[in-house]
C-alpha positions in Angstrom: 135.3 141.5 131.9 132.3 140.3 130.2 134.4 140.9 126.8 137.2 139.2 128.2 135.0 136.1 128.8 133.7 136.3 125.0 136.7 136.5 123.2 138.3 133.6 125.6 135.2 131.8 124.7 135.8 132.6 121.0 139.7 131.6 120.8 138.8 128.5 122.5 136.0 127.9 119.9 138.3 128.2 117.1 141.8 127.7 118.6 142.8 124.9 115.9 142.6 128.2 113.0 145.5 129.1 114.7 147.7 126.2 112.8 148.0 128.0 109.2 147.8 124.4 107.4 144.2 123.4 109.3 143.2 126.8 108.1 144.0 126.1 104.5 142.1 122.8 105.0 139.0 124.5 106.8 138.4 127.4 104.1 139.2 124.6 100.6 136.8 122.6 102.5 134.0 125.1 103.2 133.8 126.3 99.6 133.9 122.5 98.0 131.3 121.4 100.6 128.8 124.3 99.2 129.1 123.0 96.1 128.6 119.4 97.7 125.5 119.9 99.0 124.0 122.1 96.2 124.9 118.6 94.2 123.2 116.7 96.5 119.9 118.3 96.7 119.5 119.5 93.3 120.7 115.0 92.4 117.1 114.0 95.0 114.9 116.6 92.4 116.3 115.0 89.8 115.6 111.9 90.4 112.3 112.9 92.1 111.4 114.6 88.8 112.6 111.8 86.4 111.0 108.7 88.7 108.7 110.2 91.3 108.8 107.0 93.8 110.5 106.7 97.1 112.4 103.5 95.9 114.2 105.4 93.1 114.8 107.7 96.1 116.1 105.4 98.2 118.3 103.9 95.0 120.0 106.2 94.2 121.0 106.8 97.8 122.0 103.1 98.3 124.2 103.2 95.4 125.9 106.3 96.2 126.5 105.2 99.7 127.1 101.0 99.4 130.7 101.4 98.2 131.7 103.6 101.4 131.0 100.4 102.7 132.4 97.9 100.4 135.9 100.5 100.1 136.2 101.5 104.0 138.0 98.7 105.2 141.0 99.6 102.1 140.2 102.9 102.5 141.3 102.8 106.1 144.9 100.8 105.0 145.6 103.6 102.6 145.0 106.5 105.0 147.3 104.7 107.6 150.5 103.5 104.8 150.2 106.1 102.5 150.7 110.1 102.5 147.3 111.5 103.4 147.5 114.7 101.5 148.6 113.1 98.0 145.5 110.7 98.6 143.6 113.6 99.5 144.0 115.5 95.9 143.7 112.1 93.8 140.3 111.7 95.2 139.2 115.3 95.0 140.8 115.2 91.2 138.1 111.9 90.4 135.0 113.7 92.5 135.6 116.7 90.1 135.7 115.2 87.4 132.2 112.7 88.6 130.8 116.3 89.3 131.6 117.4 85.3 130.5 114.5 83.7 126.5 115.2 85.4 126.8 118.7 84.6 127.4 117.8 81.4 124.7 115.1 81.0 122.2 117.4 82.6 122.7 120.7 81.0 122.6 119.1 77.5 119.3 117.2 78.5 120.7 113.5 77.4 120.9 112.8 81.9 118.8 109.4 82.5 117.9 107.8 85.5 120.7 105.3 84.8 123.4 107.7 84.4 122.8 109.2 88.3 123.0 105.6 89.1 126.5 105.0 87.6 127.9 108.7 88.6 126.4 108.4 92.1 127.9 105.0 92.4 131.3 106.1 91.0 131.4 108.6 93.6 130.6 106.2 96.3 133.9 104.1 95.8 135.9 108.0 95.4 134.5 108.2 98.8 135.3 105.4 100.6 138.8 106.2 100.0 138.3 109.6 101.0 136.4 109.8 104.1 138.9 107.3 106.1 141.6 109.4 105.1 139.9 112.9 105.6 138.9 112.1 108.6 142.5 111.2 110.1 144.2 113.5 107.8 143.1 115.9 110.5 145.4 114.8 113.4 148.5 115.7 110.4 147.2 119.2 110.7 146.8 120.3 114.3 148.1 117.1 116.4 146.2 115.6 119.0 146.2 119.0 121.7 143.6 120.8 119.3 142.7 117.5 117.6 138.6 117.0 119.2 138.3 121.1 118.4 139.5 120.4 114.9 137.1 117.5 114.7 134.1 119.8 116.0 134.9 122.6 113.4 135.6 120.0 110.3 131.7 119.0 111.8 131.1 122.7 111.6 131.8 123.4 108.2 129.9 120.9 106.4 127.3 121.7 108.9 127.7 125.2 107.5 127.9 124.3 103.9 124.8 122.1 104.8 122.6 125.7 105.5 124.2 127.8 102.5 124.5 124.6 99.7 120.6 123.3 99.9 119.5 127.2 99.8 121.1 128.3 96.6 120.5 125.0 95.5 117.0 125.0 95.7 116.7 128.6 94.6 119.1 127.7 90.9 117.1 124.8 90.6 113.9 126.8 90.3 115.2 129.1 88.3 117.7 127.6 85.7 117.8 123.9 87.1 119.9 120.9 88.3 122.7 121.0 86.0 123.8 124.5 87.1 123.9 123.1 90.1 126.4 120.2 89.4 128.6 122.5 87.4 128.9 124.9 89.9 130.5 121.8 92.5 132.5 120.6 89.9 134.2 124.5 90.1 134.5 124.3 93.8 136.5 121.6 94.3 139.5 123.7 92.5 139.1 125.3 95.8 140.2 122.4 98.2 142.7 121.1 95.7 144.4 124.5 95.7 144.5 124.7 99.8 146.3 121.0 99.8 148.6 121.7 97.2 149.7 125.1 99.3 150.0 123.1 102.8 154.0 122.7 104.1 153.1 119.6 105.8 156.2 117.3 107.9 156.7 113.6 107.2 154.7 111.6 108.7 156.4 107.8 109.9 154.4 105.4 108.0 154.3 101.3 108.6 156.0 99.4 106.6 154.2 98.9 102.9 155.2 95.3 102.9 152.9 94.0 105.7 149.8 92.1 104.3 146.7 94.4 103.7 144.1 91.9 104.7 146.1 91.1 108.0 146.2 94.9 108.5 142.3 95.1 108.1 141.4 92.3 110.3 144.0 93.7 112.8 142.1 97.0 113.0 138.8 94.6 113.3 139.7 92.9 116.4 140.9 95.4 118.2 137.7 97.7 117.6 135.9 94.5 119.1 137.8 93.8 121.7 137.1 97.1 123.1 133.5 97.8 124.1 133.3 101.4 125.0 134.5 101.6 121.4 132.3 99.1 119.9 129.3 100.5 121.6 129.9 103.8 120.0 129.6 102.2 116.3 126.8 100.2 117.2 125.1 103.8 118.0 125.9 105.2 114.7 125.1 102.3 112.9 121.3 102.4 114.4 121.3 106.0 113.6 122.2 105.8 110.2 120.6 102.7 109.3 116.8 104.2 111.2 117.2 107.7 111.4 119.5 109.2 107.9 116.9 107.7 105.7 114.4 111.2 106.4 117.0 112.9 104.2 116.4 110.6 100.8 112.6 111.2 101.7 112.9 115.4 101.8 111.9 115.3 98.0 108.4 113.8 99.1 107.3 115.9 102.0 108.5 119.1 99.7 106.8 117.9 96.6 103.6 116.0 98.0 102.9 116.6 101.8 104.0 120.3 102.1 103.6 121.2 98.4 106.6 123.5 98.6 108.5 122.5 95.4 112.7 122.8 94.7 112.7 126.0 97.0 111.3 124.0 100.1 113.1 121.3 99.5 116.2 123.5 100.3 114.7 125.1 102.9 114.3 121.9 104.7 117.7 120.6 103.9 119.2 124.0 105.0 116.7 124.1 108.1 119.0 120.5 109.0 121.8 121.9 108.3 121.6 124.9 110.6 120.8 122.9 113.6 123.9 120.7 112.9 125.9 123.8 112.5 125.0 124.8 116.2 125.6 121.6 117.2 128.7 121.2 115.9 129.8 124.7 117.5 128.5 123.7 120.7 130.7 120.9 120.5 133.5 123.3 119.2 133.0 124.8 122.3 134.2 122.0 124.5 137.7 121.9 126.1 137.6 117.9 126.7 135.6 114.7 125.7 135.1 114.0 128.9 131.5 113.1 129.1 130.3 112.9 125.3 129.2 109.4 126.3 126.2 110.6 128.5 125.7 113.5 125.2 125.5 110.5 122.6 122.7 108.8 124.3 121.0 112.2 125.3 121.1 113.2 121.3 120.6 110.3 120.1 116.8 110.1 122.3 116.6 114.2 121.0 117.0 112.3 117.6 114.3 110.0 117.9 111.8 112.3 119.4 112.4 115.2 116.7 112.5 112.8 113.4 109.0 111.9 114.7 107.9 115.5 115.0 108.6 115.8 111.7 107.0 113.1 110.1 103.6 114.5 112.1 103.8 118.1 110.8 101.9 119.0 107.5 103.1 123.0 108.1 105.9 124.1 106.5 107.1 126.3 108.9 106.7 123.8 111.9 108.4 121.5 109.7 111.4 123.7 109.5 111.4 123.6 112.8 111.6 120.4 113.6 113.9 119.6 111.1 116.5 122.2 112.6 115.9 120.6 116.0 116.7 117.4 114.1 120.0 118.2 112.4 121.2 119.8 115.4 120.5 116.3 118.0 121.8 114.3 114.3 125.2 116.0 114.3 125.7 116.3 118.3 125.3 112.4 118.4 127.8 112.1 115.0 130.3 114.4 115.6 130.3 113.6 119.9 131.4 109.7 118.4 133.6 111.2 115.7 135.5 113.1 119.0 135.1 110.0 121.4 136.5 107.3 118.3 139.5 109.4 117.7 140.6 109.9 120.9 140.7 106.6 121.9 142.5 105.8 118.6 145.6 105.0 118.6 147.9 106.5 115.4 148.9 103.2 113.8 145.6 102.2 114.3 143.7 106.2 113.4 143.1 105.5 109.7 141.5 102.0 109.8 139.3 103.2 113.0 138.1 106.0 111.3 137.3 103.4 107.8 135.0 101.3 110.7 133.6 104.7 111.3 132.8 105.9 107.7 131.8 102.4 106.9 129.4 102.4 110.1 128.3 105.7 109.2 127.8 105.4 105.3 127.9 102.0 105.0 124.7 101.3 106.8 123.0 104.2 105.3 122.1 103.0 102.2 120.2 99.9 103.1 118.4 102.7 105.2 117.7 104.4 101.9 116.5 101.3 100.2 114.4 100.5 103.2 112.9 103.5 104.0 111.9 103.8 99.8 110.7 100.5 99.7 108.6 101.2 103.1 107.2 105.3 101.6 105.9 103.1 98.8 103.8 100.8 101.1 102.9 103.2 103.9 104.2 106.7 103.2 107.3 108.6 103.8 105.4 109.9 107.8 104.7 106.6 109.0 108.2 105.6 107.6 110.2 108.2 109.2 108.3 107.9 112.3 109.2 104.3 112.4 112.9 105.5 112.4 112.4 108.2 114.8 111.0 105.0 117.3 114.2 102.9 116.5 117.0 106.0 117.4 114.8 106.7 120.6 115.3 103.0 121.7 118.9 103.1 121.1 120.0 106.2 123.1 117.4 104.9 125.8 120.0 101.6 125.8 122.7 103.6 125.5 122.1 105.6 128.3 121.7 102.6 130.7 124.9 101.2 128.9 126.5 104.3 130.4 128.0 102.8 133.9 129.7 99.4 132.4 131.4 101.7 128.9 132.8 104.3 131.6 134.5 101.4 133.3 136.0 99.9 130.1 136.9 103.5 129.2 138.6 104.0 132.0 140.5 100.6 132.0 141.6 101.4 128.5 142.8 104.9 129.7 145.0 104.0 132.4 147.0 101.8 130.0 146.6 104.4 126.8 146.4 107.1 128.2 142.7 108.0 126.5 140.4 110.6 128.3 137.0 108.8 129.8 134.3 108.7 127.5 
C-alpha cells in the first residue's frame, strides 16, 4: 500500500509528462537551461576577473536585465496575437547566436568588458520577448487541468539546470575557462530548437492583428490594477527582486574575497541555490490545487529574508552553502507560488500580457537591484548589503501575511464571476 501511495504521489508529481508535446518542451528546455546557467556564472568571473568591483557586477546585471523591462509590455502583445512556438524558435535562433558571438570573443582572448556589456544587453531585449511568451506558451501544451503542475515543473527544471549548470561551470572555468563555457550553451540551444520544431501543436484562436498594440498594453495594465489580489502578488515579486535577487550578482565576491573559494565555489554556491529551488519547485509540483499559495508567498517570502541574512553573516563555506540552499529553495517557493497564483487567475486573451507584467516585475526590477546592491558593496560591502536586502523581503512577507484576509476576499469575488480558484 505504501508503494501504491508513492507512485500515486509520483504520477501526480509529474502528471503534465504525460502530454508528449510538454515533454518535448521539458527535456529541450532542461538541456539549453544547463548550458544557460553555465553562461551565467562563468559571464560574473569574467567580469569579476576583468573589473573586480561590485558596480561592474551590478552592470552587467542591469544591462542584461533592463530590456526585460523596457520589451515586456510588447513582449506580452506578441505572445497573445502571434503563434507562440514560431516566436519561441526565432528567439532561441538570436540567443544562440548572442551565445556564439562570446564564445568566440572569449576563446580568442579579444572579449572586453564592453563587449559583455553589449552581448548581455542584446540578450536582454531576446528576452523580453521570450519570457512573456514562454511562460504562456505553457497553457498551449498541457491546457489549464495540468497547467499549475506544468508551471511547477517548468520551475523545476531550471531549478535543476540551476544545481548541474553552476557546477560544471565552475569546474571548466578552473580548468580551461569562460569561453568553453559560452560555447558549450551556444550547442545546447540546438536542443530546445529541435523539441519545438518536432511538437504537432493545434491552432490556437488568436485576436485580431488589427487592434492597436498600445491600447492592447494599457488594456492588460488596467485590468492587472484593478484587481488587488493580483496586484499584490507583483508588488511581492517586485520587492523580492528589486531587495533580495541582487545576492546572486554579489556570489563572485563572497567566493573570491570573503570565502576565498575561487571559480569552483563560486559554482558551488550558485548550485547550492539552485538545489533548494529545485526542492521547492517539486514541492510545489507536488500540489494538486493553488488553493492557499497566498498564505505560502508571504511564509517564503519571510524564509527569504531571514536566510539571505544568514548568508551575508557566514564566513564558512560550508555554512554558507547551506544557507544559500535554504535560500534558493524559500526564493523559488515565493516565485514559482506567484507564477501558479498569476496564471490562474489569468484569463487567455489576457495570459500573455499578464505574464509580460510578470517577467517585467520579475526581471525588470532586478537590475536596478543589481546596480544598487554594486554601488552599495562598494561603500559598505557585499554582507551588510545583502543583509540590507534580506531586512527588506522579511518586511514584505510580514505585510503580506497581514494582507492575507482582504486578498482572499477579492479572490474570491473575482472567482465567483471567473471562475478562478482562491488564492
Amino acid at each position: 500500500m505504501a508503494e501504491d501511495a508513492r507512485r500515486g504521489v509520483l504520477s501526480a508529481t509529474f502528471r503534465s509528462l504525460h502530454h508528449r508535446n510538454y515533454r518535448l518542451f521539458f527535456f529541450g528546455q532542461l538541456a539549453s537551461l544547463i548550458g544557460t546557467w553555465m553562461q551565467t556564472v562563468a559571464q560574473l568571473w569574467l567580469v569579476y576577473r576583468l573589473a573586480g568591483t561590485g558596480t561592474d557586477l551590478g552592470l552587467v546585471g542591469f544591462m542584461g536585465q533592463f530590456p526585460v523591462a523596457l520589451m515586456g509590455p510588447w513582449g506580452g502583445v506578441v505572445a497573445d496575437r502571434f503563434d507562440r512556438r514560431r516566436v519561441l524558435l526565432v528567439t532561441q535562433v538570436l540567443a544562440m547566436l548572442i551565445a556564439a558571438v562570446m564564445a568566440a570573443l572569449t576563446l580568442s582572448g579579444e572579449v572586453r568588458i564592453w563587449h559583455v556589456y553589449f552581448l548581455a544587453l542584446s540578450l536582454g531585449l531576446v528576452n523580453g520577448v521570450d519570457m512573456p511568451t514562454r511562460q504562456s506558451f505553457v497553457v498551449d501544451l498541457v491546457g489549464k487541468e495540468d497547467l499549475s503542475n506544468a508551471i511547477a515543473l517548468n520551475s523545476s527544471i531550471f531549478n535543476a539546470a540551476r544545481v548541474l549548470g553552476p557546477s560544471l561551470a565552475g569546474i571548466v572555468v578552473a580548468a580551461v575557462g569562460e569561453g568553453v563555457c559560452f560555447l558549450l550553451n551556444a550547442l545546447s540551444f540546438l536542443f530546445v530548437i529541435a523539441s519545438l520544431r518536432a511538437m504537432r501543436m493545434e491552432p490556437r484562436q488568436r485576436p485580431e492583428r488589427d487592434r492597436n498594440i498600445a491600447r492592447s498594453m494599457v488594456e492588460g495594465a488596467v485590468y492587472v490594477w484593478s484587481r488587488p489580489h493580483i496586484r499584490a502578488i507583483l508588488i511581492m515579486i517586485a520587492v523580492g527582486s528589486l531587495t533580495g535577487m541582487p545576492y546572486t550578482v554579489l556570489l563572485p565576491i563572497f567566493a573570491g574575497s570573503i570565502l576565498n573559494a575561487g571559480p569552483l565555489g563560486l559554482g558551488l554556491l550558485s548550485a547550492a541555490a539552485g538545489l533548494g529551488a529545485l526542492c521547492a519547485a517539486l514541492t510545489l509540483a507536488a500540489r494538486r490545487s493553488p488553493r492557499g499559495l497566498g498564505a505560502w508567498v508571504a511564509a517564503a517570502a519571510c524564509g527569504f529574508g531571514l536566510t539571505l541574512i544568514g548568508f551575508s553573516l557566514s564566513r564558512n563555506l560550508l555554512l554558507s552553502l547551506v544557507a544559500l540552499t535554504a535560500t534558493g529553495f524559500c526564493m523559488v517557493l515565493m516565485m514559482a507560488a506567484c507564477n501558479t497564483l498569476l496564471q490562474t487567475f489569468s484569463p487567455d486573451h489576457m495570459r500573455g500580457r499578464i505574464m509580460a507584467l510578470f517577467s517585467m516585475t520579475f526581471m525588470g526590477t532586478a537590475p536596478f537591484g543589481a546596480m544598487l546592491a554594486g554601488g552599495l558593496t562598494d561603500r559598505i560591502g557585499a554582507p551588510w548589503t545583502v543583509a540590507g536586502g534580506g531586512l527588506l523581503c522579511l518586511a514584505a512577507g510580514l505585510t503580506m501575511a497581514a494582507s492575507l484576509p482582504r486578498l482572499r476576499r477579492h479572490a474570491r469575488a473575482e472567482r465567483e464571476g471567473s471562475r478562478a480558484p482562491e488564492a
